[in-house]
N, C-alpha and C positions, 0 to 999 in steps of 0.2 A: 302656742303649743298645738301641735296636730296631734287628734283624738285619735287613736290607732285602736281602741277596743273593740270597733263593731270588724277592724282585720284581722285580730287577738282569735275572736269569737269565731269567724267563718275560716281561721284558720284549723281549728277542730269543729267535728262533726261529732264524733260520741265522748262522754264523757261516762268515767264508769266511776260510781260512786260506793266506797265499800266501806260500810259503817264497822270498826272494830275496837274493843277493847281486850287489851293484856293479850291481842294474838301476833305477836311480835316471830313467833316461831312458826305461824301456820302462812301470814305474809312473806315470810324472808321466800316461803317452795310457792306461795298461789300470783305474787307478782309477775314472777316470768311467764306462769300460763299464762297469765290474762295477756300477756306480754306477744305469745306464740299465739294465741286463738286469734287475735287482732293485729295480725301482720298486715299488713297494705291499710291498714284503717287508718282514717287521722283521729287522731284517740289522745285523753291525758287522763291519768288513773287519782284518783282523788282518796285520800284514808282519813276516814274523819274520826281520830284518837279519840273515844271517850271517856275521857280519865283514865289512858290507864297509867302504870307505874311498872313495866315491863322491859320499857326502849322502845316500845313502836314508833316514836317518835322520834326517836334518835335514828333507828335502821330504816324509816323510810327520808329522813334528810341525806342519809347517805347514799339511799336509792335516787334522789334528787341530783347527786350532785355529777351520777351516771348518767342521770336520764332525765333532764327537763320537765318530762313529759309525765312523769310520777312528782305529786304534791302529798304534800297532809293540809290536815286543819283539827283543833286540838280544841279540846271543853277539859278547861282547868279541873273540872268534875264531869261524874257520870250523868248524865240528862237524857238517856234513853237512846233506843234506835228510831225513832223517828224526829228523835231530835237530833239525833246525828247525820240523818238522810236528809232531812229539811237544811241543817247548815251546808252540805253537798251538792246538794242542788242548786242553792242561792250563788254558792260563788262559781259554780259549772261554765265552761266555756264552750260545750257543745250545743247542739240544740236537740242533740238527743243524750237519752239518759238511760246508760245500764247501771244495774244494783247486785250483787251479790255479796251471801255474807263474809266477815273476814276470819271465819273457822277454815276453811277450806274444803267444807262439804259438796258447796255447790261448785259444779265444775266449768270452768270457763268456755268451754267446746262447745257450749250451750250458749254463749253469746252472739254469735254469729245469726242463728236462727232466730234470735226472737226479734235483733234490730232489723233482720231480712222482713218482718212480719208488719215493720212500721212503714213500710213500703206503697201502704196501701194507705192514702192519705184520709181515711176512714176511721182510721186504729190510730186510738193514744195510747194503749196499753198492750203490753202482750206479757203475759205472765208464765211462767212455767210451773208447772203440777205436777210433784212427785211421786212417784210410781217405785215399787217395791222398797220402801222406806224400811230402815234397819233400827227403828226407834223402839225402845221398850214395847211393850204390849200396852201400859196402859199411858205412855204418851200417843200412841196409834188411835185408839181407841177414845180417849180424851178429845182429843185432834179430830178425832170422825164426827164425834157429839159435837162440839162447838160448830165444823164448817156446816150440816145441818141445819142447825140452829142460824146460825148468820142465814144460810141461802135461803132458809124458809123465809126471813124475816127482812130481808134487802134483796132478793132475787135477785141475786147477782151473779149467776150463774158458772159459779169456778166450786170447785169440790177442793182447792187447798190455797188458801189465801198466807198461809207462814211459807211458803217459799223463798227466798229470799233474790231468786235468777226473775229479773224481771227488765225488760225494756218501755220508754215512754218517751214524751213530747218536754220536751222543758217548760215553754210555754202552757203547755196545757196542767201539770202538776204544777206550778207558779202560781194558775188561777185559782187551786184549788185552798180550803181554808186550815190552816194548824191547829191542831190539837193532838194531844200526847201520846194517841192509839193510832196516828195516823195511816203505817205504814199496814195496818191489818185491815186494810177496808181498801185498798187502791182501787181493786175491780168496780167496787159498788158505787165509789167516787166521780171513776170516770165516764161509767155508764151511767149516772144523774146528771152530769157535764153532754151527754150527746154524743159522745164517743164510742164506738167499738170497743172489744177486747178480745184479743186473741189469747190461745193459747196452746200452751207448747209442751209434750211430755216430759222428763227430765229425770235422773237417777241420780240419787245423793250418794258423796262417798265418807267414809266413814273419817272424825276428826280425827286427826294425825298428832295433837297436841292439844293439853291441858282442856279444861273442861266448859259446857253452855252457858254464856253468861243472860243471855237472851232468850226466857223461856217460851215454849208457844203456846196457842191462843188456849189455853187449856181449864181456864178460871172460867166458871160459867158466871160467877158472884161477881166478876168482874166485866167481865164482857158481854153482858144484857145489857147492862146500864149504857154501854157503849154503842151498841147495835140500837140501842130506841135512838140516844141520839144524833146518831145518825143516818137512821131513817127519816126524823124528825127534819135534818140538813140538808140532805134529797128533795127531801116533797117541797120545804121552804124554795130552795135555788132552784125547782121546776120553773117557779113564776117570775124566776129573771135571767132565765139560760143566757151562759155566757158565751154561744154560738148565736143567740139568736140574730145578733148582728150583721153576720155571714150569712147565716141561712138565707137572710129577707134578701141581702144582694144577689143571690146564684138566684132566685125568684122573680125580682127585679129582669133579669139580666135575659130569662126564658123569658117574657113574656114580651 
C-alpha cells in the first residue's frame, strides 16, 4: 500500500480550526467568510462539535458533502475549548494553524494577516488583541484584571490572551504539554518554547445568535492556581528547550 499522508499533509498548508458548541446558526453565515477571506489559500476548515445537540453536526456534514475541504470532529460530550482545540490540531493536515471562535464574533478578514505574520520563521504564534470590545463593563474590566495579573506573573507580553483569532506552527503547538486551560496561556507557552509572538489588532463583532458558552478568563479563584502552574511549566522546560537542538546546529554550522 503507498502511504499518500505526508501528500494528504503538503496538500494543505493552513488548516483552521474552530472550536464550537450548539453554534449551528453562527457557522451556517462564519463558513463562507472563512471561505472568502482564504480564497487562493490551500485551506481545510476543521469544527470540532463539542457536545453539542443543535445539528452542527449534521449542517457541517452537509457542508462536507459541498465542500471536501470543511470537516468536523465531535466529543460525544462537552470537554472544554482547549479540549476541542487540542483534538483540531491533532488531526490538522496543515502545518499551519488558524483558530477562531465559532460565535461568529471574531471576523475571518483577520486571518490573512496574522498567517502573513508566521512568515517570519522566528514567529510560532501570532495572536490578535482586541480593541474597542462591546462586552459588558464588568466582563471588560474583569478581563483587564486577569490579563494584568497573567502578564505580571508570566511576562508574556500580550494585553488580551481570550481572543480567539489567532495563527501558529503545528509542530510547534504539538510540542507543547495538555492541560485543560490550555488555550489561555498560548503567548506565555510559546514564548517559554523560544519562539516569538506576534501580534495583531482586531475588532469583535457582535454574536448574531444565541448565547457565550465559553466564558473569559475572568475567575481570578481560578486562574492563579493556573498562572503558578504554569509558570512553574516555563521555568521547568527552560532546562530542556525543545529548540535547543536546532539552536546548537545553526552554531555548529557558523562556526
Amino acid at each position: 500500500m503507498i502511504d499518500t499522508s505526508s501528500n494528504t499533509r503538503a496538500a494543505v498548508r493552513v488548516s483552521v480550526v474552530i472550536p464550537a458548541k450548539d453554534e449551528a446558526d453562527n457557522l451556517r453565515d462564519l463558513i463562507p467568510e472563512i471561505q472568502q477571506a482564504l480564497d487562493g489559500e490551500r485551506y481545510e476548515i476543521i469544527v470540532v462539535d463539542d457536545g453539542s445537540d443543535d445539528g452542527t453536526a449534521e449542517l457541517v456534514a452537509a457542508m462536507n458533502r459541498a465542500d471536501a475541504r470543511i470537516r468536523t470532529i465531535r466529543h460525544s460530550r462537552s470537554c472544554g475549548q482547549s479540549a476541542a482545540l487540542w483534538s483540531g490540531v491533532q488531526t490538522a493536515k496543515g502545518e499551519l494553524i488558524a483558530t477562531l471562535d465559532g460565535d461568529g464574533q471574531n471576523d475571518p478578514q483577520y486571518l490573512p494577516g496574522l498567517l502573513d505574520a508566521l512568515d517570519n520563521p522566528e514567529i510560532g504564534l501570532a495572536t490578535g488583541q482586541r480593541v474597542g470590545r462591546r462586552a459588558s463593563f464588568s466582563k471588560r474590566m474583569g478581563s483587564r484584571i486577569a490579563n494584568a495579573v497573567r502578564g505580571w506573573m508570566l511576562n508574556d507580553n500580550t494585553r488580551d490572551t481570550g481572543c480567539g483569532l489567532k495563527a501558529f506552527r503545528r509542530a510547534a503547538f504539538c510540542d507543547l504539554p495538555y492541560f485543560s486551560s490550555l488555550h489561555r496561556f498560548l503567548p506565555a507557552l510559546f514564548k517559554g518554547d523560544g519562539w516569538q509572538v506576534a501580534h495583531r489588532d482586531v475588532v469583535d463583532r457582535p454574536r448574531m445568535h444565541g448565547r457565550s458558552k465559553y466564558g473569559i478568563f475572568d475567575r481570578l479563584a481560578v486562574g492563579v492556581p493556573d498562572m503558578f502552574g504554569v509558570r512553574w511549566l516555563i521555568n521547568r522546560r527552560k532546562r530542556h528547550p525543545l529548540r535547543l537542538a536546532g539552536q546548537l546546529e545553526d552554531s555548529e554550522r557558523g562556526a
